[in-house]
FINU-680832 format. One line per 8 residues: for each residue z, y, x of N, C-alpha, C. Coordinates in steps of 0.2 Angstrom, whole numbers, plus 5000, padded with zeros to 4 digits. Layout:
BEGIN
Z,Y,X,Z,Y,X,Z,Y,X ~ ...
This chain:
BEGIN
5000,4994,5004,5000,5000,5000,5000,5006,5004 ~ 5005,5007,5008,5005,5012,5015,4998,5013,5017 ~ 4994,5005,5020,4987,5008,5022,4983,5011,5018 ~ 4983,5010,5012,4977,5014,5005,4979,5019,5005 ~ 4985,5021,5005,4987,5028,5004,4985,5032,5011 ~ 4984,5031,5016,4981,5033,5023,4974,5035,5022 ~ 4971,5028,5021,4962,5028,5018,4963,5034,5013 ~ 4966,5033,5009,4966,5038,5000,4962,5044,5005
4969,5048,5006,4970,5053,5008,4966,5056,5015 ~ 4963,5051,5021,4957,5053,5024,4952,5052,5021 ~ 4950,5049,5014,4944,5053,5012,4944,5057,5008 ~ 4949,5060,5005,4950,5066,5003,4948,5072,5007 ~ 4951,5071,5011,4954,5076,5017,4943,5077,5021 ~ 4939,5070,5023,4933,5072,5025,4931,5074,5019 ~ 4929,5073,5013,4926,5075,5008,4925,5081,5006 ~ 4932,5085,5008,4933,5091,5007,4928,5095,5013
4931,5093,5017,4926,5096,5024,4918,5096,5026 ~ 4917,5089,5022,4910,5089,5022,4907,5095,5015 ~ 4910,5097,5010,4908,5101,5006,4909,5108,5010 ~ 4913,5107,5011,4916,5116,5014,4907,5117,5019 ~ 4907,5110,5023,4900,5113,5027,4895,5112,5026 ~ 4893,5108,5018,4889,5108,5015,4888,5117,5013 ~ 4893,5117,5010,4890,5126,5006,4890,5132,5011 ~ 4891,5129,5017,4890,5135,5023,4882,5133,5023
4880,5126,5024,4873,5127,5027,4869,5128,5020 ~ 4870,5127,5014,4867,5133,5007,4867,5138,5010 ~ 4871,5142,5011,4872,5150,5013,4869,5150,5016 ~ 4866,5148,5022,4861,5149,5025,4854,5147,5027 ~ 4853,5141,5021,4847,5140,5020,4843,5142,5013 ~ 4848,5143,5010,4845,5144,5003,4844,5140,4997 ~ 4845,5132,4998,4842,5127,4994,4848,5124,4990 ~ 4848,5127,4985,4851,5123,4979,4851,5116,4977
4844,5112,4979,4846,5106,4974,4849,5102,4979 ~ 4849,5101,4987,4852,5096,4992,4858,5094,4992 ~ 4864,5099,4989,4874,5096,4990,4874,5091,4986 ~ 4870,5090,4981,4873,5085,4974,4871,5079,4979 ~ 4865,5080,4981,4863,5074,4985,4866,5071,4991 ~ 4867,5078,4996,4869,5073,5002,4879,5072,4999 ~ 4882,5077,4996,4889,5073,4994,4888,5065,4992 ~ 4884,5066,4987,4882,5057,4986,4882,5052,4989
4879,5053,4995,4876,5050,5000,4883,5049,5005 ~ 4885,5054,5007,4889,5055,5007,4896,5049,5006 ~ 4898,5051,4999,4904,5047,4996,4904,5040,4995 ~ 4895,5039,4996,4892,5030,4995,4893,5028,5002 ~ 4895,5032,5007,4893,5029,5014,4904,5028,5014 ~ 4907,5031,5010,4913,5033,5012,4916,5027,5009 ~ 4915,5027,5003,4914,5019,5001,4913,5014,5003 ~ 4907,5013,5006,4907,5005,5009,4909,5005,5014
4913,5011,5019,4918,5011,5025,4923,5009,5021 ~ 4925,5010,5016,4932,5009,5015,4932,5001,5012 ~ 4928,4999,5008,4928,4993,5006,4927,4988,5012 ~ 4925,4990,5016,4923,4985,5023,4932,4986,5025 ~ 4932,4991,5026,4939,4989,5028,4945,4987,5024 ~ 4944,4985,5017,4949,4982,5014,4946,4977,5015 ~ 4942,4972,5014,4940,4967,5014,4942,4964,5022 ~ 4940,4968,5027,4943,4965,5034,4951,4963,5034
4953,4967,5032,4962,4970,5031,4963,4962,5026 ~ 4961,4962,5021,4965,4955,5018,4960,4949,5022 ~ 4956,4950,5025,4953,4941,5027,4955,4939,5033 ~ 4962,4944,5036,4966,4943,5043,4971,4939,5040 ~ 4975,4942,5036,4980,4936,5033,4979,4929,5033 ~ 4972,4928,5030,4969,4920,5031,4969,4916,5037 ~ 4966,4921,5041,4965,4920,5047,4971,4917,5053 ~ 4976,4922,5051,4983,4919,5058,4986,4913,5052
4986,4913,5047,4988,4908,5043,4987,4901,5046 ~ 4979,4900,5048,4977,4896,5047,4979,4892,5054 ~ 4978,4898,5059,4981,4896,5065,4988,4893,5067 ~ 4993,4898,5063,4999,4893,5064,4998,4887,5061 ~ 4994,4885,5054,4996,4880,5053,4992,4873,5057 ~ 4987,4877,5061,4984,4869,5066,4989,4869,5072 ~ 4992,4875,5073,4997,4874,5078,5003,4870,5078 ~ 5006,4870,5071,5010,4865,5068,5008,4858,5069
5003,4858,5068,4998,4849,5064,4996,4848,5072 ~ 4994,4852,5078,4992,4848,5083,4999,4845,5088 ~ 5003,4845,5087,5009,4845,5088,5011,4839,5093 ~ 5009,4837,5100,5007,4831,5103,5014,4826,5099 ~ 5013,4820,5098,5017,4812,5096,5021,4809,5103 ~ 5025,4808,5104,5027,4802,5111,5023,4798,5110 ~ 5019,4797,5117,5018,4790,5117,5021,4785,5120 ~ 5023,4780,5116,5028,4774,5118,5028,4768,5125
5020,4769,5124,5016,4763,5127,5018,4767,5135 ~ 5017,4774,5136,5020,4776,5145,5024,4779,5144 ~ 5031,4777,5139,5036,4783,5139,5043,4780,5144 ~ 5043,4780,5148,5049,4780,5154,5056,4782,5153 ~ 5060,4778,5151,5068,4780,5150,5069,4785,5158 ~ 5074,4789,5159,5078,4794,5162,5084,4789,5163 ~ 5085,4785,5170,5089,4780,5173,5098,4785,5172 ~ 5098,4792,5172,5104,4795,5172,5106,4795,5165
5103,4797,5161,5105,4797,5153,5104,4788,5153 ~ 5102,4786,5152,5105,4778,5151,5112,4776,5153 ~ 5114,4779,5161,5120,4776,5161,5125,4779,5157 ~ 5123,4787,5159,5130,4792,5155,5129,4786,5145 ~ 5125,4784,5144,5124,4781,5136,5130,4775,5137 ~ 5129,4772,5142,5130,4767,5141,5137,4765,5143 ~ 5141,4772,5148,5148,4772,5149,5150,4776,5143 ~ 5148,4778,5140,5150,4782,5132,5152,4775,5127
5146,4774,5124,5146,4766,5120,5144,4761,5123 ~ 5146,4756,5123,5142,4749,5127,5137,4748,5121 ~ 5131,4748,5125,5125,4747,5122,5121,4750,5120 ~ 5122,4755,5123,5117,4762,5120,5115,4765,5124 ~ 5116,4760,5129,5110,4761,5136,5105,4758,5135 ~ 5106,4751,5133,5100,4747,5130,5096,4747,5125 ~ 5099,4753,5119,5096,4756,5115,5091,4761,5116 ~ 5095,4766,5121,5087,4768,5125,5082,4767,5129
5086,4763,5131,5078,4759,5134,5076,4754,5130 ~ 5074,4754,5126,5071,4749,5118,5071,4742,5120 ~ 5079,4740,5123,5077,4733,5125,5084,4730,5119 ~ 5081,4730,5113,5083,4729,5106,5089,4720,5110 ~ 5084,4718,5111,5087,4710,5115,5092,4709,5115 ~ 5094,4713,5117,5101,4711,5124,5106,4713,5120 ~ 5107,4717,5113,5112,4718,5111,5117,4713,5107 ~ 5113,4708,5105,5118,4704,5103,5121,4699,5109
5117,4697,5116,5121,4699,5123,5128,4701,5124 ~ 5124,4707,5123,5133,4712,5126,5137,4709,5121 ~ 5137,4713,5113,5141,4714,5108,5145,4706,5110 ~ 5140,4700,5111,5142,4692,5107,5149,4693,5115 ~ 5146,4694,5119,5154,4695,5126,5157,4698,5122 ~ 5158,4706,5120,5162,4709,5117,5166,4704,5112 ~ 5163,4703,5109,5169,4699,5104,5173,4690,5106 ~ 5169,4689,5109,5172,4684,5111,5175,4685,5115
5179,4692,5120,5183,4693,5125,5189,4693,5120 ~ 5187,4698,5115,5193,4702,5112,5195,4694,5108 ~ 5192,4690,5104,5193,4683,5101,5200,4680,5107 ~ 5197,4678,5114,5201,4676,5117,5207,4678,5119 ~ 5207,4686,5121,5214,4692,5123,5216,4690,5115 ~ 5216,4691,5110,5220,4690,5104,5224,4683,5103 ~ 5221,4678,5104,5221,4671,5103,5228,4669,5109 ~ 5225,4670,5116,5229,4669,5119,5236,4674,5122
5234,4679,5119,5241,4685,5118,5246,4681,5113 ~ 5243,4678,5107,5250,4675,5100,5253,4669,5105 ~ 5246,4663,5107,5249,4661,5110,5258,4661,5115 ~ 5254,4665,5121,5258,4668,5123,5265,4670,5122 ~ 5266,4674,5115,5271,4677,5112,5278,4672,5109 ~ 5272,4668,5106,5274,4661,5101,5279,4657,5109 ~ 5275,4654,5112,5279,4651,5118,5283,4654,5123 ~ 5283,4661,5122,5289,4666,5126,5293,4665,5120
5293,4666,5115,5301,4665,5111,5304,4660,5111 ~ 5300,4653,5110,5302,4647,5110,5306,4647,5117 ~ 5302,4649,5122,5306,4647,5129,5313,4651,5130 ~ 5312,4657,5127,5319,4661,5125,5324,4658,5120 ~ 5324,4656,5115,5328,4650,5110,5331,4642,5115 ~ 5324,4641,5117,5327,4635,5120,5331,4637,5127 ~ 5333,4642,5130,5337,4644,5136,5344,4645,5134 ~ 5345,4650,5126,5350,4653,5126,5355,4647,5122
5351,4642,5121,5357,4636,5116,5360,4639,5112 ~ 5356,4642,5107,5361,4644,5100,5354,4642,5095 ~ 5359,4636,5092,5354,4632,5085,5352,4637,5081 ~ 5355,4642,5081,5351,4646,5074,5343,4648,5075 ~ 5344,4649,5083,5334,4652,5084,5333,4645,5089 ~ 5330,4642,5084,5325,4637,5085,5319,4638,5083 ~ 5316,4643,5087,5307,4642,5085,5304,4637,5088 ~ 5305,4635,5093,5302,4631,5097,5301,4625,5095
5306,4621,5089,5306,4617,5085,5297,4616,5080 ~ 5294,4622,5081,5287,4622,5077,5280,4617,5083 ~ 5281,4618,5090,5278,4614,5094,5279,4607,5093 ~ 5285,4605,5091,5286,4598,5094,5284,4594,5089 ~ 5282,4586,5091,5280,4582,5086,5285,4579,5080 ~ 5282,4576,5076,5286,4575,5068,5292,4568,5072 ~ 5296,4572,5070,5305,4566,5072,5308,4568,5081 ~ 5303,4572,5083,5304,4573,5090,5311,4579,5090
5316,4578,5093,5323,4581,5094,5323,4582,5100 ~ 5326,4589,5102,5327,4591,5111,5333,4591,5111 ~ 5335,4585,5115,5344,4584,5116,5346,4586,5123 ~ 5351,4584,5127,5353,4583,5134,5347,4580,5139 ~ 5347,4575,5137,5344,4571,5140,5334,4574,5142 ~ 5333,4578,5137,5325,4579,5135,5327,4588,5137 ~ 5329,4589,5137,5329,4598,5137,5325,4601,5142 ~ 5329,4598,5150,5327,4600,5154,5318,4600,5155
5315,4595,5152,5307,4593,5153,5305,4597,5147 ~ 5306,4599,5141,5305,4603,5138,5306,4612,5140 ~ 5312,4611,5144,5311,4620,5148,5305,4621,5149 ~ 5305,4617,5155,5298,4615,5158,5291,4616,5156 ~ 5289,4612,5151,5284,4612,5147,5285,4618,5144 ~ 5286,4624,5140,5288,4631,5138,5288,4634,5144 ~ 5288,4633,5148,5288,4640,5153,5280,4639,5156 ~ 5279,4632,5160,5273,4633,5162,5266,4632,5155
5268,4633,5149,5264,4632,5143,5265,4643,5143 ~ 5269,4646,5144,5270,4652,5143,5267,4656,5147 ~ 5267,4654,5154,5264,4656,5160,5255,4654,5160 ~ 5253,4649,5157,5248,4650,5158,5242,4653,5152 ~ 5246,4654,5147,5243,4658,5140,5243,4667,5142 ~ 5247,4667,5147,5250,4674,5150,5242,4677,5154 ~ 5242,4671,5159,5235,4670,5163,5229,4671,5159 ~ 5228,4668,5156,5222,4667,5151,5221,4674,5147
5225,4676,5145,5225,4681,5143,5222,4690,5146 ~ 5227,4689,5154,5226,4693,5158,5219,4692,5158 ~ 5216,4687,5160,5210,4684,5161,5203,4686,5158 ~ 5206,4686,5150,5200,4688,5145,5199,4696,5146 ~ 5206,4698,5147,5204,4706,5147,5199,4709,5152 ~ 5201,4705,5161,5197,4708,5165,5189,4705,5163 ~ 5190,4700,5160,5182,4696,5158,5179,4700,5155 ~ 5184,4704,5149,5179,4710,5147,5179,4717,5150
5181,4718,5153,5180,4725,5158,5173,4723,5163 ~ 5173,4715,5164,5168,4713,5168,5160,4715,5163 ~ 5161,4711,5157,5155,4713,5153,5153,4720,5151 ~ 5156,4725,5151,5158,4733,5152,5153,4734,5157 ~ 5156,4733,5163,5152,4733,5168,5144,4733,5170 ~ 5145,4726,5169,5137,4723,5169,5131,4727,5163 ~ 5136,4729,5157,5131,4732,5153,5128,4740,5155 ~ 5133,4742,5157,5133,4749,5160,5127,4749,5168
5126,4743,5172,5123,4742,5177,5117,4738,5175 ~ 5116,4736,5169,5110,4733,5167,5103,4738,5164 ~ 5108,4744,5161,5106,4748,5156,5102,4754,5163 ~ 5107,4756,5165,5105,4758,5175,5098,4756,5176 ~ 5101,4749,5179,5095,4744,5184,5086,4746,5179 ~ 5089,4745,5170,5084,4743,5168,5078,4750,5168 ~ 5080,4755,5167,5079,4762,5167,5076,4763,5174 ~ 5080,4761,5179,5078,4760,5185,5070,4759,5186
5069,4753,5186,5063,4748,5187,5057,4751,5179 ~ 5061,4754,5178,5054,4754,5174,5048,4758,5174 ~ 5047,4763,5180,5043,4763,5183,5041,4759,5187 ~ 5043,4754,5188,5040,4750,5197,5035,4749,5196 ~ 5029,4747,5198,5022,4749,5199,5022,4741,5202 ~ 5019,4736,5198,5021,4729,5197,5012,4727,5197 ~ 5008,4725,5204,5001,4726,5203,5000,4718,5200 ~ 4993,4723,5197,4990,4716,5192,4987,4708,5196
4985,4709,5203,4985,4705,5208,4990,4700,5209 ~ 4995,4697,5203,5000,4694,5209,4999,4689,5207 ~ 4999,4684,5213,4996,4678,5215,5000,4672,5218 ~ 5000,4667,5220,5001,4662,5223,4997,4658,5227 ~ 4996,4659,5231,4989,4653,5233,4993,4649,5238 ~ 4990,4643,5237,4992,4638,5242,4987,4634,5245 ~ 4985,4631,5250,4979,4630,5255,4983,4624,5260 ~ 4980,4620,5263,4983,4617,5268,4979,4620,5276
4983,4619,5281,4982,4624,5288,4983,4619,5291 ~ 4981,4621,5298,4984,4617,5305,4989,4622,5310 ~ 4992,4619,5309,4997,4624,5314,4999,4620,5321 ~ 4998,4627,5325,4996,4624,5333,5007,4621,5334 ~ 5006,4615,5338,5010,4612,5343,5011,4612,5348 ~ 5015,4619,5353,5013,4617,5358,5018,4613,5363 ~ 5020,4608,5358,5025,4603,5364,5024,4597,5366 ~ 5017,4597,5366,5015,4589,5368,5008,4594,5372
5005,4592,5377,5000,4591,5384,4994,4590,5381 ~ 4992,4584,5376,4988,4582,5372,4985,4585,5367 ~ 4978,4589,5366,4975,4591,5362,4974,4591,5355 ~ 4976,4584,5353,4975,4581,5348,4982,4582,5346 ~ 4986,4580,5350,4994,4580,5349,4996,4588,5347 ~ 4991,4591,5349,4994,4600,5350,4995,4603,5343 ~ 4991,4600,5338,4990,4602,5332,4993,4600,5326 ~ 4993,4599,5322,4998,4595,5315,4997,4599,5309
4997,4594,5303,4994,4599,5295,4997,4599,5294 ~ 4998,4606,5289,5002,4608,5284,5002,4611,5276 ~ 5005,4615,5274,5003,4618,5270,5005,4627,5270 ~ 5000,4631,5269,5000,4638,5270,5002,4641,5263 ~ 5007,4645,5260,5007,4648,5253,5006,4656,5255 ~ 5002,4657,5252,5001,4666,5252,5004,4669,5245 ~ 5007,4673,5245,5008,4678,5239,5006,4687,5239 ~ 5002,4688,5235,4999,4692,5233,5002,4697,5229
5005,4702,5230,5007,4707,5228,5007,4715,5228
């Protein structure tokens, strides 16, 4: 609106001026019938200035329109087939979560790998911790000789009584039964801090190599050779078959 009121107003403003020198050059030529004409002439040329320039003025709007939107739409895609994990962001992923190192590197595989150690670490740490707790009490019941805590009572077989005579081989049995659930246990835990590990160095390693430039050439040949002997005098004795492996890489 602002621009047509600028046009308005510059052809007002020439209009006016070309009249003012239209009726000077009357005064001094004398001819009456030429102002209605050249004004005409005139306002028609003023016209289709101004129409060309509206029509320029709205057919730019289409124009940058159009370009942003190919610029939107050409917008390059990843390509997956040469896309390269970043060996640093895999580890930092993978000391964060276990397994979301191998999610970025798309090795979908290995996840039920890790996770199945995971679980079965912690199944074990669990299992052998009750253990453990169960035959620590027994073992504390059976030392202090007071009948009322008798847990230990639950291990033994059906008609089986720990008197004088049997007590001491039962201490026995409950402590090294308590010692080694204790073991086991400590055990599972490092096992899992082990598979921790290994995930965290796999996820690395695998990010690592996936660049390595692995030539389409790799080969095995096998041939049989003679291979000189020199410990025998005799030329015939000098020599001996074998077999030669090349590898091609």
């Amino acid at each position: 609106m602002r621009y047509q009121k600028v046009i308005f107003s510059l052809r007002t403003l020439t209009i006016t001026l070309m009249m003012v020198i239209g009726l000077q050059v009357m005064a001094h030529t004398g001819y009456q019938d030429a102002p209605d004409d050249s004004i005409a002439i005139m306002m028609a040329r003023i016209d289709s200035l101004t129409r060309s320039d509206s029509v320029i003025t709205f057919e730019e709007k289409p124009v940058q329109s159009v370009l942003i939107d190919s610029t939107r739409i050409a917008k390059p895609k990843r390509d997956w087939n040469t896309w390269r994990p970043d060996p640093k962001r895999a580890l930092w992923l993978a000391l964060v979560l276990p397994g979301a190192g191998q999610i970025y590197n798309r090795k979908f595989w290995k996840l039920p790998i890790i996770y199945g150690g995971f679980i079965g670490c912690i199944y074990a740490l669990t299992w052998n911790n009750m253990m453990y707790k169960d035959y620590s009490q027994a073992y504390l019941d059976l030392m202090d000789n007071d009948p009322n805590t008798a847990s230990y009572n639950k291990f033994l077989h059906l008609g089986v009584e720990i008197d004088s005579s049997n007590e001491e081989r039962y201490k026995e049995i409950f402590r090294s039964r308590k010692d080694k659930y204790r073991r086991w246990r400590d055990m599972s835990f490092f096992v899992m801090i082990g598979v921790y590990a290994l995930s965290v160095i796999d996820a690395y390693v695998d990010a690592e190599l996936s660049a390595f430039d692995i030539s389409k050439d790799l080969s095995l040949k096998v041939e049989p050779t003679v291979i000189p002997n020199h410990s025998g005098g005799n030329p015939l004795q000098a020599q001996s078959l074998g077999v030669n492996c090349k590898l091609n890489f």
